[in-house]
Phi, psi and omega in degrees: 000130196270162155302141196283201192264150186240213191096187174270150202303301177281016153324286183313285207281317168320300182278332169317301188297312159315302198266316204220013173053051181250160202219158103309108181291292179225157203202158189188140156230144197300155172320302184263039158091356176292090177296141216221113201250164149218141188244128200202123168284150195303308175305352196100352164286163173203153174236140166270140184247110176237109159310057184317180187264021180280319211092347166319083156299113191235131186276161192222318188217141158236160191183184174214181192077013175269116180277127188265143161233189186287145156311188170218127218279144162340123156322141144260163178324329193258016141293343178266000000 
């Protein structure tokens, strides 16, 4: 079973964009200082992206067929 794939986040972000017209949509960072991109193309493809704080990039999930969905509207006080 192979490992995922690494380089550097602009590496990373280059052949996505080069190779599969992929973008970043959204991004969040983890408890443990790693920043978490999805990358998502016109077609519906997408890679998930994990940054160590090092720079380090690693794809984590690829795929095709991605669909956004709705938020779900904020708790009000008197739901919490």
């Amino acid at each position: 079973m192979a490992g995922p794939v690494c380089s550097s986040r602009e590496a990373v972000a280059q052949r996505l964009a080069q190779g599969y017209g992929e973008a970043p949509v959204a991004a969040g960072v983890a408890a443990d200082g790693a920043l978490i991109e999805l990358y998502l193309s016109a077609t519906g493809s997408f890679t998930l992206v994990v940054t160590r704080p090092g720079g380090l990039a690693c794809l984590m999930a690829v795929g095709e067929g991605w669909e956004p969905v709705s938020r779900p509207a904020p708790a009000t006080e008197k739901e919490t």
